[in-house]
N, C-alpha and C positions, 0 to 999 in steps of 0.2 A: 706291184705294190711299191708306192714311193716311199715310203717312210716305216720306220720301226713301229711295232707297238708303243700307245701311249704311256705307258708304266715306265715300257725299256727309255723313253722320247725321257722322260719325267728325271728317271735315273743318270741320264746321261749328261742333262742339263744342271742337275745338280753336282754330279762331280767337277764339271765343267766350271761353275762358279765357286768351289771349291778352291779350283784351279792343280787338283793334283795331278803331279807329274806326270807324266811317260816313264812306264821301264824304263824307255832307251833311255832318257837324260840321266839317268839316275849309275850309282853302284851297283854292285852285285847285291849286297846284302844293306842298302835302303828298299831297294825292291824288294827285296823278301820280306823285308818288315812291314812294308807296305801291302805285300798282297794278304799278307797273313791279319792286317786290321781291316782288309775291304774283303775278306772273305765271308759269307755269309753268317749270317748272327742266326739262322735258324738249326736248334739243335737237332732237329731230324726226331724221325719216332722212336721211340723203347724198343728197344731189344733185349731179350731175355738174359745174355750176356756177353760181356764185350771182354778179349784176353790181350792185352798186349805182350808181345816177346821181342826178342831177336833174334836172329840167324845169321850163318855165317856169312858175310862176301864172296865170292871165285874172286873178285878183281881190286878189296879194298883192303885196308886193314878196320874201317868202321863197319857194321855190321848194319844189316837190313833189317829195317823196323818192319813190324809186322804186327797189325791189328783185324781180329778175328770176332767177328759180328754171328751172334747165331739166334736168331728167332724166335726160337722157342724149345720144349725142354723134350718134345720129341724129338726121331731122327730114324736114320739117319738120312739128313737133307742132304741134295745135289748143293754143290759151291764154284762161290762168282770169284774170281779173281781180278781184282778189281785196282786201276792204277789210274794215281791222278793226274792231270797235267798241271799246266805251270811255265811252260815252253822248256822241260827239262833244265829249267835254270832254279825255279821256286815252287811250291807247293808241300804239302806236308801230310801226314793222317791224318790233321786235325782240319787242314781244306777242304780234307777228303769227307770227314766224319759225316754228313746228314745226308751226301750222297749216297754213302755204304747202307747207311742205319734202313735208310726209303728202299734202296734196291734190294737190303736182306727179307725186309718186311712186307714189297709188296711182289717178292720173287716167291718167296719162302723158301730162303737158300742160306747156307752159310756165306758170307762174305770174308774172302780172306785180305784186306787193303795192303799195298806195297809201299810202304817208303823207304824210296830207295835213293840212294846217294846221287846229289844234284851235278849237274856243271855251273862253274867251270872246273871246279876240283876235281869234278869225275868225267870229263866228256865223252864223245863215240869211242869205243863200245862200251863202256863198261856198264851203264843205265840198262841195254837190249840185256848184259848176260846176268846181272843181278834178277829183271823181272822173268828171265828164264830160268835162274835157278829159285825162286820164290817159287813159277809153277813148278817146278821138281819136289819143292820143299810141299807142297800142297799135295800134289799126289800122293806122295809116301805118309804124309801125317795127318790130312786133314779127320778122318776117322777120329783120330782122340778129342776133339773137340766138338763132332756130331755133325761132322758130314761124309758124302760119299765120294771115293777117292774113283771111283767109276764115273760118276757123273759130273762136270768140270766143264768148266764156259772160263774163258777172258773179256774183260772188256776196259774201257779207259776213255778219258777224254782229253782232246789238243793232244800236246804230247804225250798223255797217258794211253791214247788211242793210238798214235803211231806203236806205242810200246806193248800194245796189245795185238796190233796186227802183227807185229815182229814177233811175241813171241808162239802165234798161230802157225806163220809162216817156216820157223824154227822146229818147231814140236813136229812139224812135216816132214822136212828135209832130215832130222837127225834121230825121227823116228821116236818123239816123245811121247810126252803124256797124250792122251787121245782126245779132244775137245769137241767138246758138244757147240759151243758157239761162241758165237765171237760177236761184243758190240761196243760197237766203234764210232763214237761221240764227236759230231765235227773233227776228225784225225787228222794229223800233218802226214800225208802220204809223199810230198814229193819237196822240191826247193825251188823248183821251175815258177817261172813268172805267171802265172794263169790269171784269164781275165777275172777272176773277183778278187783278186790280191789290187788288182788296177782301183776297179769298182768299189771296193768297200776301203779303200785303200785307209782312210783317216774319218772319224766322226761317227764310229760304231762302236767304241771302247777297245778292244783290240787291233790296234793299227797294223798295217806291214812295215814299218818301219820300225817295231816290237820285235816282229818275226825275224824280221834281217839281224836283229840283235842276239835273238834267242841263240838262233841259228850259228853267228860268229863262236858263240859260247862253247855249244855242243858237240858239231861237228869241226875239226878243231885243222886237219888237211884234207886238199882239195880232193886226195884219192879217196880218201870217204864218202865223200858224198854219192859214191855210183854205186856203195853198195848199196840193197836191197834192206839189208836190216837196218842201214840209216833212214831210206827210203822209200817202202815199202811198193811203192807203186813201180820203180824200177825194177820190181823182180822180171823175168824172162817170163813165167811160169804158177797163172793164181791155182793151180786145179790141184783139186785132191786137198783142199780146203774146208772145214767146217763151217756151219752155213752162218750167216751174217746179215745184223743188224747195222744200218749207216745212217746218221742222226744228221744232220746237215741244217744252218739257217742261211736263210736269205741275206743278210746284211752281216755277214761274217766275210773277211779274208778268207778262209780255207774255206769258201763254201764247194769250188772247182776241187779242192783236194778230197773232199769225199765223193763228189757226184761222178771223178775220173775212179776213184777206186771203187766203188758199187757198181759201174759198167764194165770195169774191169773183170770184177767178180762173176758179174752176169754173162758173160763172153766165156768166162772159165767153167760154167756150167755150176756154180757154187750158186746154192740156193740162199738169195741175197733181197732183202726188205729195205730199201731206202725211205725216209721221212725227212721230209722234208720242209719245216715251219718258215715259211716266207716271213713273217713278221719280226724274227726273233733276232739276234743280235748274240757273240760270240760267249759263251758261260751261260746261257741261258741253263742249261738242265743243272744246271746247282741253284739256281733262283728260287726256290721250295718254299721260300718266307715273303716275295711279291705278289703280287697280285695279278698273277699271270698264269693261264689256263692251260697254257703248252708246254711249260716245264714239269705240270703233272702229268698232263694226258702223254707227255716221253715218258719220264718214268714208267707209268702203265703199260704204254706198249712196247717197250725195251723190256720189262717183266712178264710179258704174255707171250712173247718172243721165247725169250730163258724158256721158259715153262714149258712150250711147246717143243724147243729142243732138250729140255730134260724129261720128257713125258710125264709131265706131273698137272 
């Protein structure tokens, strides 16, 4: 396929004449303002009822937002743990909101969202052990709010995706909460140069020269970057993993950092679904209010997924 979807073709020509910025050219916080008015304008469907809280940090003195999406007035429902991206620099709940409201509604799950403290104020590690004490904080509590603290999936997108394979990979090694699945939305798996970082490199919306930016932010010395919970595809060891969901588009930079961690997975004997929409271009599964066939049919098959590993 040479070209995007016409919608995504449509979309992109209009920012284009726009002429708005680049991340990169920008501050830290014009970019956040920024992502926060090109974030989706569709409110996502009704949910029964939405709580916001916070909780404590391990790593911060600001505290971790937390928005808790739940279906309907039975229960007790299996729960998505659910983290946004943003390249760990930007994003919010409120980025996050019609993705959670669609994955609670057409999961039929609680949705527990993480907003957790960005870089560069907060770079490597402190993003991995917030979204791993949010799942500690879910396990132990999610019950009061009407889900089942037995049944618990992660998933996230871009850097919400690296931060959800981290905290699978985490929950393994230190012998955590026990996860039903893990889905993982075009995920930054590695920093390495890979041929679609070259290929998509500029004129799909999210550039690698965005990435190389995020990336400065996050990962902050170079000894970081070899670890695994920066990294996730540098782990030695995927096995003894919960099974997984890999969303990947064609005309994305990271499209090589999913399709290396899905083979990755499948070499580890980790019962692993790759999807992968050629047409589609990087955000695609929060596009819920264009006119585009593939960011629902994700949804649905990312929620039949869930479902299949929650036995529901």
């Amino acid at each position: 396929m040479d070209e995007p979807h016409p919608e995504l073709q449509r979309m992109l020509a209009e920012e284009d004449e726009l002429g708005v910025p680049s991340v990169a050219a920008q501050t830290v916080d014009a970019a956040r303002r920024q992502h926060e008015q090109l974030a989706s304008s569709d409110a996502g469907p009704d949910v029964e009822r939405t709580w916001d809280l916070e909780v404590p940090s391990p790593v911060a003195e600001d505290p971790i937002d937390l928005r808790i999406y739940r279906p309907g007035s039975d229960g007790p429902y299996p729960t998505l743990l659910w983290i946004h991206g943003g390249g760990f620099v930007l994003g919010s709940l409120e980025t996050a909101d019609a993705v959670a409201r669609s994955l609670a509604v057409e999961t039929d799950c609680v949705v527990v969202s993480v907003g957790y403290n960005l870089a560069p104020e907060h770079p490597f590690p402190d993003q991995p052990r917030e979204c791993y004490a949010a799942l500690e904080w879910t396990a132990e509590h999610v019950d009061t709010f009407g889900g089942d603290p037995d049944r618990i999936a992660v998933g996230g997108d871009s850097a919400g995706g690296n931060l959800a394979a981290v905290a699978a990979l985490r929950a393994r090694d230190d012998d955590g909460p026990d996860l039903d699945h893990q889905l993982l939305v075009y995920p930054v798996t590695t920093d390495a140069a890979l041929p679609s970082r070259e290929a998509n490199a500029e004129g799909y919306g999210l550039t690698t020269a965005e990435m190389e930016w995020f990336d400065e932010k996050y990962v902050r010395h170079s000894v970081d970057a070899a670890n695994p919970y920066a990294y996730p595809l540098k782990a030695r060891d995927l096995s003894g993993l919960p099974p997984a969901t890999v969303i990947t588009a064609g005309f994305d930079p990271l499209l090589d950092d999913g399709v290396r961690y899905a083979e990755r997975l499948d070499a580890a004997e980790v019962d692993v679904e790759h999807l992968n929409y050629e047409a589609m271009i990087h955000g695609f599964f929060g596009m819920l209010d264009l006119d585009i066939d593939a960011a629902h049919d994700a949804i649905e098959r990312s929620a039949a997924r869930l479902r299949d590993s929650f036995g529901t």
